[in-house]
N, C-alpha and C positions, 0 to 999 in steps of 0.2 A: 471338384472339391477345392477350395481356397486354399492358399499355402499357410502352412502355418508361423504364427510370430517366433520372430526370432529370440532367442533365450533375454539377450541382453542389448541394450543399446550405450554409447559413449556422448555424451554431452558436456563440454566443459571443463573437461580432464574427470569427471566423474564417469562411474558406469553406474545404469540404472534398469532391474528387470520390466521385461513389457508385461503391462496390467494382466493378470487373473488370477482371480476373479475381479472385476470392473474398480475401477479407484473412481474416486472423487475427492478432490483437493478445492478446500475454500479457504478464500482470504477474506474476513468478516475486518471491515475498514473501522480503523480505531478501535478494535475490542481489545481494551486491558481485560489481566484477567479479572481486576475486581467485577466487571459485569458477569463475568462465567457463573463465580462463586456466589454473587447477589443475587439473580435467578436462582441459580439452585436451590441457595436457602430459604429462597419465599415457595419454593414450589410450583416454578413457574417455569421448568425447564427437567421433566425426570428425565427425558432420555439422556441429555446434555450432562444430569447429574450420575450418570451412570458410565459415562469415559469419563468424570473426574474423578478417577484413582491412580490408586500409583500402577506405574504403568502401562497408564493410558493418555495422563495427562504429565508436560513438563513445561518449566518453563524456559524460554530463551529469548534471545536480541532480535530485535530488529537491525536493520543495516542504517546507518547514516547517512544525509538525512532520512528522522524519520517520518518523512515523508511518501504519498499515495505512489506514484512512478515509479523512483526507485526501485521500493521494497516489492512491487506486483513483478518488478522485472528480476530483481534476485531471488524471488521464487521461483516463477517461469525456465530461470535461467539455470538457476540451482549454484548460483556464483557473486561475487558483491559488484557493487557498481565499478573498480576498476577492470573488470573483466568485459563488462555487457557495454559501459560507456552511460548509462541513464544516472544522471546524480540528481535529479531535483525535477520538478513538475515542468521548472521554467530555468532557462541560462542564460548567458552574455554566448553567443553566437560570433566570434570576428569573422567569420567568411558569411553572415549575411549584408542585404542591404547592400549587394556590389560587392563586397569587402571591406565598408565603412564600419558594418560589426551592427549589433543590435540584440536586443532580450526578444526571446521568443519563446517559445510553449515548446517543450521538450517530449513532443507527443508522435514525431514523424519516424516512423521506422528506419530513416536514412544515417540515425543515431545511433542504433543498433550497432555494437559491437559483436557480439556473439549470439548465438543461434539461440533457441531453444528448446527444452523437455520435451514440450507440446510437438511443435515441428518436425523433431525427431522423432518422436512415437508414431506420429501418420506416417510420415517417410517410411519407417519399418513394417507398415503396416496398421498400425492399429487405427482403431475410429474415435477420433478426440471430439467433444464439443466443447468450447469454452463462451462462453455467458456474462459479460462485466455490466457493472451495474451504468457507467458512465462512458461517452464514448469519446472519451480523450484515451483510453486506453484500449479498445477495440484493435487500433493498426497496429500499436507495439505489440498488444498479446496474439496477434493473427497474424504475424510475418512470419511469412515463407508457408505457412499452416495449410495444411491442404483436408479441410475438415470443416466442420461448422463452427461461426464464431460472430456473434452478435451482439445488442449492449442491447439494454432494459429501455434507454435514453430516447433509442431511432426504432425499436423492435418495429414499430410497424412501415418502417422504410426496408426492412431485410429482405434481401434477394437472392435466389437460386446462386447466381453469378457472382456476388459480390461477398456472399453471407453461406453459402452453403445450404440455404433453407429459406422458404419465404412461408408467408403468413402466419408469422409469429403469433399473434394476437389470436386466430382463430385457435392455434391449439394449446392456449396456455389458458386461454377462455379469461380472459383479464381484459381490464381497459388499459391503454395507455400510460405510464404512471408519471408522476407528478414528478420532471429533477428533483426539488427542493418538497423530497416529503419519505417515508418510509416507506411508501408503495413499491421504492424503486427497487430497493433491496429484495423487498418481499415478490415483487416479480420476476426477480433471478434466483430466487429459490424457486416458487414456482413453475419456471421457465426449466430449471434444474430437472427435478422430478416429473414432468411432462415428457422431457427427452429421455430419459430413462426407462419411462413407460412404451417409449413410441420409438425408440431405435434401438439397433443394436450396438451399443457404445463400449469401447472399453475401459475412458477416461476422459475426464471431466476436470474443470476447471473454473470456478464461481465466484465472482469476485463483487463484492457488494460496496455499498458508500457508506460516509459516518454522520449522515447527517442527523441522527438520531442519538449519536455518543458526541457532539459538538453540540447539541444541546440539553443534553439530559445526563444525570452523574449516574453509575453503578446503584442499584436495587433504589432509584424510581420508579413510579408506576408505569411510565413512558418506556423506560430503556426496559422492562422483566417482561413489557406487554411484546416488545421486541424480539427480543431474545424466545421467548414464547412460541411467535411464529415462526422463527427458526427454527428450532427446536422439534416443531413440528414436521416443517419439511425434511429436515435430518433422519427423523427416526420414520419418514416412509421410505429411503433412501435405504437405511442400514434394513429396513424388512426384506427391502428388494435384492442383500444380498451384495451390497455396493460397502468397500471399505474407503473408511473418511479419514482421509486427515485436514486438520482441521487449523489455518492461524492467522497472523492476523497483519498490517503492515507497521502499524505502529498504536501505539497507546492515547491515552488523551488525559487533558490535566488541565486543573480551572487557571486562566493569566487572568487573574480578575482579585481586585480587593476583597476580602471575606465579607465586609459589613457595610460596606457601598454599593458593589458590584461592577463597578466602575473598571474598564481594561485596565491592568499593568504594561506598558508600551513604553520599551525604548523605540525613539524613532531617530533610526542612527545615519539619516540623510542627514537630516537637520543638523544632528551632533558633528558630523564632518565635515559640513559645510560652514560651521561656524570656527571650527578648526586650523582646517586647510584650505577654506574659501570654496564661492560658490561652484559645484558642479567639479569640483577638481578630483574628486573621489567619488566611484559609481557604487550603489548598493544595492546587489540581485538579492530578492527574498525566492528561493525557489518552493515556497509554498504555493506562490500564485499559478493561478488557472480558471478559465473560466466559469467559476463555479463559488464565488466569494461570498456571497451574503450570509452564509454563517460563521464564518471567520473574518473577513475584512480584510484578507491578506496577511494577516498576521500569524505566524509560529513561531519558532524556537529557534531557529534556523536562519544564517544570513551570510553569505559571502560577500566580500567588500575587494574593490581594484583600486586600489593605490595609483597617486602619481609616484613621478620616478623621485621628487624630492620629498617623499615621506618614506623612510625605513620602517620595513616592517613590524622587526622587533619592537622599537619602539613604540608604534603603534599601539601590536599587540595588548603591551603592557600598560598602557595609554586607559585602552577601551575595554579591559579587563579590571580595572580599578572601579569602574562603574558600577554601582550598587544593581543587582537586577542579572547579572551578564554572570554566566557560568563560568564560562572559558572563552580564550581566544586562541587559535590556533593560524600560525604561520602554513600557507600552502603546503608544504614539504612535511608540517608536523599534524597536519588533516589529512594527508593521504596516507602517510606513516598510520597513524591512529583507525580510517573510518575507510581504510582500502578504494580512496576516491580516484578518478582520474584527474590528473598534475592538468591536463592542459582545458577542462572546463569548471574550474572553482577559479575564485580570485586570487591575490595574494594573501588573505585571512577569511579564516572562518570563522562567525562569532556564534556560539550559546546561549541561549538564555538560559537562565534558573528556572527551576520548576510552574514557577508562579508566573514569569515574566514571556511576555511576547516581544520580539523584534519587527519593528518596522521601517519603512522608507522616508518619505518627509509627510510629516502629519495630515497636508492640505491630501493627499495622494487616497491616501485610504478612506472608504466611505463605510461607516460604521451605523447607519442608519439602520441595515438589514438586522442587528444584532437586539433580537426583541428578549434575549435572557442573556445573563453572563458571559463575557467568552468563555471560551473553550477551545486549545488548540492543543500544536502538536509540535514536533519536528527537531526538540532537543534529545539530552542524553535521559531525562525524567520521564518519556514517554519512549524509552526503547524495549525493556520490556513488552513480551509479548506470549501468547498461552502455544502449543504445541497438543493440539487433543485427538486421541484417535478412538476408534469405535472398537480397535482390536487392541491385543494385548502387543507394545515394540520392545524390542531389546536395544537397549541404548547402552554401550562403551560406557564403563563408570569414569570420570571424570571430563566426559566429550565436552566442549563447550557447542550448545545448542542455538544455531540460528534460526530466523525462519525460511531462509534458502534451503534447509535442511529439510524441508516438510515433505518433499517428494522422495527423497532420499530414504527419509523412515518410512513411509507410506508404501514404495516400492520394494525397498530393499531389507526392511525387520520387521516390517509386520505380520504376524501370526496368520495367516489365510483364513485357516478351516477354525 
């Protein structure tokens, strides 16, 4: 006879119980909640409309930037990015390239600061599968994991050895799916609910893309047909007995003129180089990742490195006068504010306004891919984020809710029986 799980486990300075009855935790990429409530009210989502009550449904922040990486890893982690070390998809790196420093893809587990949920729940025992829709995040959510853990992206490259499981494709009974399409999504739900038929799991982790809310607004026929086959796999999920919680990493918001369509882009290379002269100021968007044609590399989001002869403050207040530009914060006053770590942001962080996207030098980004309006992410306009669960949680009245908080409710207030 198996031993049994231990009552509780510690992650993070948090304590969390080990899953029973089975959890499943999803992060639905860019769902504000305006799309929860648009389904719903077309009728294109009952089960979905049946945890939005009070309840069952709250809303809370996403962590800063709000951006894909980050936010999948202060779930995971159950902590913000100065705990875990992931601030952005992409960073200014000074120990690569020898040491001469360089921007890189902030995708390698060697980033990793702290442990996670998941890693710890196998360690204790239990049987985790995690399922991401892209696999730029596959190694950060499968560090240290000793469990099954695959992306939608490579499903049919997954191996016993590498992935916990191979021939993905025969049992999800799906083709391969398209990066740049909704398939991808809809095959980590279905990938979802195959594993839960066909193993004995305790916890689950599902993490989908937004390429579907990057181009289509709340109760579109697009986004509710969406939401729809969610909705669908959710509620074979909660028959089977499985409690959800459910959120999301960040929100999504039009940068685009109303009656043109035309991007709204600061492109704040260009602006600092006109400034402070060519190349003397560097500007990481950490939206970027391999994955740009429906964004162009643009969000909300931008940290900038100073030479030594431009003061900060000054700056700041510089590039904060600029129509478009939310806020600027001095390094010291973005970690204060969005719990970043001090030694992978620059000396400023800048905002954009709701509307506005930030970008690098115009020639840089190629906007070609963008066959409808943009659509981005990754200010304080898309932090907002839904918190829905299929049971009934007791939530602390006045708690401020994040979405690192989802496993926390999902484990530790949610109703069982």
């Amino acid at each position: 006879m198996s031993n049994p799980l231990p009552l509780e486990m510690a992650v993070n300075g948090r304590c969390y119980r080990l899953p029973a009855p089975p959890r499943v935790i999803v992060c639905v990429d860019g769902c504000a909640f305006d799309y929860l409530d648009a389904a719903a009210r077309a009728g294109a989502t009952p089960f979905l409309a049946s945890c939005l009550q009070a309840g069952r449904a709250f809303k809370g922040d996403s962590v800063m930037p709000s951006f894909t990486n980050p936010n999948n890893l202060s779930i995971v982690c159950g902590a913000p990015p100065s705990v875990h070390g992931i601030c952005g998809n992409y960073f200014w790196d000074p120990d690569a390239d020898g040491g001469r420093g360089a921007a890189v893809m902030m995708n390698d587990p060697s980033y990793l600061r702290a442990g996670t949920i998941l890693a710890a729940a196998a360690e204790a025992g239990a049987r985790v599968a995690v399922v991401t829709a892209k696999d730029k995040l596959r190694r950060l959510l499968g560090w240290q994991l000793s469990g099954i853990c695959f992306s939608a992206e490579k499903a049919d490259a997954a191996t016993l050895a590498d992935n916990g499981i191979d021939r993905v494709l025969d049992l999800v009974d799906l083709p391969l799916p398209d990066i740049y399409s909704a398939d991808l999504s809809a095959f980590v739900f279905a990938a979802g609910v195959r594993l839960a038929q066909t193993r004995p799991l305790d916890l689950m982790y599902l993490s989908t893309t937004d390429y579907i809310q990057h181009k289509h607004a709340p109760g579109t026929a697009e986004a509710n047909a969406f939401y729809a086959m969610m909705d669908r796999h959710l509620a074979r999920l909660d028959a089977m007995g499985w409690i959800i919680g459910l959120t999301a990493d960040h929100g999504m918001s039009p940068k685009h003129d109303p009656l043109s369509g035309a991007p709204n882009v600061i492109y704040l290379q260009d602006l600092l180089d006109q400034w402070l002269g060519a190349g003397q100021a560097r500007v990481i968007l950490p939206i970027t990742d391999p994955y740009v044609v429906h964004h162009g590399a643009l969000g909300s989001f931008a940290t900038v490195y100073l030479p030594p002869s431009a003061a900060a403050a000054a700056m700041a207040e510089r590039l904060g006068a600029r129509d478009g530009i939310e806020r600027v914060l001095t390094r010291q006053q973005a970690c204060d504010a969005f719990d970043l770590p001090a030694d992978r942001i620059g000396d400023l962080v800048v905002l954009g306004r709701h509307d506005t996207a930030l970008g690098s030098r115009r020639e840089e980004h190629d906007l070609s891919g963008l066959t409808v309006p943009l659509r981005s992410h990754g200010g304080l306009a898309e932090q907002e984020v839904p918190l829905l669960f299929n049971r009934p949680v007791t939530v602390a009245a006045g708690r401020r809710l994040r979405n690192f908080d989802v496993f926390d409710l999902a484990l530790n207030h949610v109703e069982a029986s």
